[in-house]
N, C-alpha and C positions, 0 to 999 in steps of 0.2 A: 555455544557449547550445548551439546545435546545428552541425553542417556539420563541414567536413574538419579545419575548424582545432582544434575538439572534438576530435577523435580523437588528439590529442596528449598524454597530461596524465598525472600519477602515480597510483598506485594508490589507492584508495578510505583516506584518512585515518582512522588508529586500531582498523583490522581487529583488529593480536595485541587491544585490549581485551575485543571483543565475548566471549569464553569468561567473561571474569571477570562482564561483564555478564549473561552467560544464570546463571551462579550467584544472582546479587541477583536476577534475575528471576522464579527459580525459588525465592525463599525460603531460599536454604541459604544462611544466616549468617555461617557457622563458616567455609563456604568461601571466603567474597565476605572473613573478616576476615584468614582464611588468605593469601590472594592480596596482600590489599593491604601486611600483614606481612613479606611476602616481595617487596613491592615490584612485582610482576605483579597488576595496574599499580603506580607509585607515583603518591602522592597531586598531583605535578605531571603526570604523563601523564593522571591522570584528569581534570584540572581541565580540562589542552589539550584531551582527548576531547569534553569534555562542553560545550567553547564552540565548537569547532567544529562540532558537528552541534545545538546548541541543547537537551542531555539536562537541563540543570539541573529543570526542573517533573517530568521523569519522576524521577530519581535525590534531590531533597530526601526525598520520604516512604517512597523506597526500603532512605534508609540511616538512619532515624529509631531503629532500634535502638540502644540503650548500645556495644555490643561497636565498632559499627559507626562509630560517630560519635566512639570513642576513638581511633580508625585512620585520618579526618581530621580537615584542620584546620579550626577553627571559622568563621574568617572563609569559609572554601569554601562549607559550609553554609549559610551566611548568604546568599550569592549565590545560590545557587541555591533558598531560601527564595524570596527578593526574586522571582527570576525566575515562581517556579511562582504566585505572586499576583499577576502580571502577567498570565500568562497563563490565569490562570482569569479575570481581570476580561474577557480577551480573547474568551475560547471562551463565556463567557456573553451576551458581549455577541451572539456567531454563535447561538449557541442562541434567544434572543430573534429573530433576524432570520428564526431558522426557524422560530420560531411563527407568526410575522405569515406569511411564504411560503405555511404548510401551512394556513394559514388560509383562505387564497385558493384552494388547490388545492378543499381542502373544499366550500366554499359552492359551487363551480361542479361538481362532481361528477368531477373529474376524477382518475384515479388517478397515481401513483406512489409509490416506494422510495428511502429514502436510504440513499445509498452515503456509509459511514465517516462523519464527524461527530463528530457526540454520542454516535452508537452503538457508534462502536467506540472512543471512549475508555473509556466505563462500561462496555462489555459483556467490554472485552480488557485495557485499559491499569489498569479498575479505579477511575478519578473523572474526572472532566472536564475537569484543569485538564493530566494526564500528557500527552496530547498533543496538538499545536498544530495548528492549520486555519486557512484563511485565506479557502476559499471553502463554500459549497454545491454538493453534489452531488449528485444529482437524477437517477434513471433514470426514463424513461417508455415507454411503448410505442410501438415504432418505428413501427408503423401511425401512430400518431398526433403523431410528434414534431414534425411539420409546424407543423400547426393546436396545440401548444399553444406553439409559437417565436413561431407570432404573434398567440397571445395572452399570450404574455409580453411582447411588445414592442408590441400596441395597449392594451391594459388597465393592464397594469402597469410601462407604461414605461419595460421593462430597451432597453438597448440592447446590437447586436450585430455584427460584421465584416459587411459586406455583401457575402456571399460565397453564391450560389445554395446552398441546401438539397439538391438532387438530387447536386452534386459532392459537400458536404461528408459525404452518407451513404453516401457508396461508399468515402471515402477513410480517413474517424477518424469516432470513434466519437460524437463530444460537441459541444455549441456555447458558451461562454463570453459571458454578457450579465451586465451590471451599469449599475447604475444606483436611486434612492431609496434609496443606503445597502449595497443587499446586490450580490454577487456570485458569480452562478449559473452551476455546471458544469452541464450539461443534456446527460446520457447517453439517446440511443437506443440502445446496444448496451453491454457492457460492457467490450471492447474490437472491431477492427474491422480484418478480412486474411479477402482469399479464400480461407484454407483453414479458417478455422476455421467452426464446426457449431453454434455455443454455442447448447441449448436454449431458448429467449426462453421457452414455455409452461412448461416445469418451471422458472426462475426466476420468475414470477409466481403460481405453486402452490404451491410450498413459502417464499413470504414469511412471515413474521412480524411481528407488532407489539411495538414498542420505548413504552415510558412516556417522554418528553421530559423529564428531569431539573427537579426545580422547576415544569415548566413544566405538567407535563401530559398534555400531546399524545399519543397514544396514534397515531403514524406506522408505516407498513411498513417494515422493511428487510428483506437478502437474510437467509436462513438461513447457518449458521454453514458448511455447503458453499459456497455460491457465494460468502460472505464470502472465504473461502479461494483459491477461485478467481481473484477480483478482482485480491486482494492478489497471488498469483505471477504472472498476466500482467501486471499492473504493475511489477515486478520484471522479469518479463523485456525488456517494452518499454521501463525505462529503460533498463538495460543495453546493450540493443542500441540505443543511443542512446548511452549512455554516461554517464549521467546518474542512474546508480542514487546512491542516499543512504542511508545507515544508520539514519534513519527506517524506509523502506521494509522493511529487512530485520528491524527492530525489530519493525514489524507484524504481521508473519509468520511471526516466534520466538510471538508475543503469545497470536496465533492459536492455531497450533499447540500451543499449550501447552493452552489450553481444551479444545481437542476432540480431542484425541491419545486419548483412551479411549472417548472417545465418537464418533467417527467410524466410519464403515461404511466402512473404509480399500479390501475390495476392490470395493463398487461404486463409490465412490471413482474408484480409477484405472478402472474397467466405460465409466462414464459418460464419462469425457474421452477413454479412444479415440473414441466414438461421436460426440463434438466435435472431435475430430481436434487436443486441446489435451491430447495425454500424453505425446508427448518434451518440450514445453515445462515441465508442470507435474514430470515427474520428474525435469528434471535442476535445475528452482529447487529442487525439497526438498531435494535433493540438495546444493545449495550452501548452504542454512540449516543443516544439519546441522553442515556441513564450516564455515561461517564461525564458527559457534557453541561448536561440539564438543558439540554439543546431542544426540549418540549416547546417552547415559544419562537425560536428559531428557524423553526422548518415544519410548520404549520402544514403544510400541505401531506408532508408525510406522514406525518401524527394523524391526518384524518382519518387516510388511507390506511395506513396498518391497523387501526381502530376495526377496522372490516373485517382484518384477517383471523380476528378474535383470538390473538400471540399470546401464547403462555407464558410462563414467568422466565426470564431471559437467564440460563442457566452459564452464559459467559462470565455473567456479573461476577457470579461466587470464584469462579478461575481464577479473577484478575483480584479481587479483594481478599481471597483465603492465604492466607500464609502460611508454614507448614509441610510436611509431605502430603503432596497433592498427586500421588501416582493413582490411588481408587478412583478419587474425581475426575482425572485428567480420562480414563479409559471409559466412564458413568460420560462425560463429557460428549467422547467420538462417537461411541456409539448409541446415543439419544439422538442424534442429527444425520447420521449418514442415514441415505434414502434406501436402507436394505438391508438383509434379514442380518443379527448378529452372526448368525452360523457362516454366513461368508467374510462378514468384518474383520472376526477376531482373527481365524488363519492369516487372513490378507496382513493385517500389522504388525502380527507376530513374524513372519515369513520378511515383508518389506521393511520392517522396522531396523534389522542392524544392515539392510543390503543401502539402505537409502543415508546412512547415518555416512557409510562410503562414497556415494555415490554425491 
């Protein structure tokens, strides 16, 4: 739900949990049996946490430890059993829809990268069934995203808003068709605002190949940088939207946690001044840190952003202020975007009710 009437609502539900959750996520036991011992959470906060944001398939094999499974209760367990086989029959059933898709991309010789999926369950979450997806998403090359919209929609009979292609790639970044079963997110860009620079050549160079779980498939997705990248302007564009979900921040602890040592932290932030995506990306780290207390968890990033000498991370106040939050939400965009207000505000007042369509 978007528009003015959105900008009303309480803080992002079950924040104090997410610290005890970067514990379990991070493997520490002792401290995830400590917390719950101690009642931060207790086993009823956790239950409401975890059906309000739909964590049950991540947290069943999370807490599959003895210590851990002494510290709930069993019928909990059970649900959230139940859930996570649900949703592996669910994300298999998308996995298969991405074979047949990558099938088709194949034989016609045409490229593209999938964004999240399958890839970033197995590559981040760790199995396929931890987290939930409902559509495909699908980057291709903006040169070409034209001619392959309509060949998605003469060949393979997706269908789509009947909204001219020239407004819709100025305005966002994707097109949404569905139709034979499946439903395609279809990225030209990875996200989409006159100030940003995002290198489209070095995300098609430094892709990689994913093995399709069960299936196979031997698909491109981004490297574990522009994975990254994705994931925090998605974060920042719900946010500024208002519309961020603890999924999203979950992805990006996930992330983070993988390549915290293995990241090249300062070309890192080198690369997103040059994309004009580095107040954005430093102040979401900024706020994973801080929603998580994920400071001792990902040491390596903490040293690094120490460098960059980060100002006070102005996401934090979005997600904790409660309220009408339309001044901040506007104080928000345009603090971060990499360019002059005088082109910001026309741009989101002009795109703002075309994209709310679109």
């Amino acid at each position: 739900m978007t528009g003015i009437g959105h900008l009303y609502r309480k803080p992002l539900e079950g924040l104090s949990t997410l610290p005890w959750l970067a514990q379990l996520l991070a493997d520490d036991v002792d401290a995830a049996v400590h917390g719950l011992n101690c009642g931060t959470p207790t086993a009823e906060q956790l239950a409401q946490f975890a059906a309000t944001h739909h964590l049950g398939p991540l947290l069943w094999p999370r807490t599959d430890s003895i210590a851990v499974r002494d510290s709930l209760p069993e019928t909990l367990r059970n649900q959230w059993q139940q859930a996570y086989v649900r949703q592996w029959l669910a994300n298999s059933n998308l996995a298969r829809d991405l074979h047949r898709l990558h099938q088709a991309f194949t034989r016609t010789g045409k490229n593209v990268i999938l964004l999240k999926g399958p890839h970033l369950a197995t590559s981040y979450y760790g199995d396929l069934a931890q987290r939930k997806f409902e559509d495909i998403d699908l980057l291709v090359p903006s040169g070409s995203a034209k001619s392959y919209l309509r060949w998605l929609k003469n060949d393979l009979k997706l269908l789509s808003p009947m909204l001219l292609y020239s407004l819709r790639s100025h305005l966002t970044h994707a097109q949404v068709l569905s139709g034979e079963g499946l439903i395609v997110d279809l990225h030209w860009a990875l996200r989409c605002h006159p100030s940003y620079a995002i290198d489209e050549p070095r995300i098609w160079q430094t892709r990689q190949a994913f093995t399709l779980p069960e299936l196979g498939d031997r698909i491109d997705v981004l490297d574990d940088e522009y994975t990254l990248v994705l994931t925090l302007l998605e974060i920042f564009d719900d946010l500024s939207r208002l519309e961020l979900t603890v999924k999203d921040l979950i992805d990006a602890f996930l992330i983070l946690r993988v390549v915290d040592h293995s990241m090249d932290w300062q070309g890192f932030f080198a690369r997103r001044k040059t994309e004009h995506l580095y107040r954005i990306t430093i102040d979401v780290l900024m706020l994973i840190l801080k929603l998580f207390d994920a400071h001792n968890l990902l040491p390596t990033l903490v040293s690094n952003l120490k460098t960059q000498a980060p100002k006070e991370c102005q996401g934090l106040e979005m997600v904790l202020r409660p309220g009408n939050r339309w001044h901040a939400l506007w104080s928000y965009r345009l603090s971060l975007y990499e360019m002059s207000r005088w082109v910001t505000v026309p741009y989101l007042l002009f795109s703002g009710p075309i994209r709310v369509v679109l």
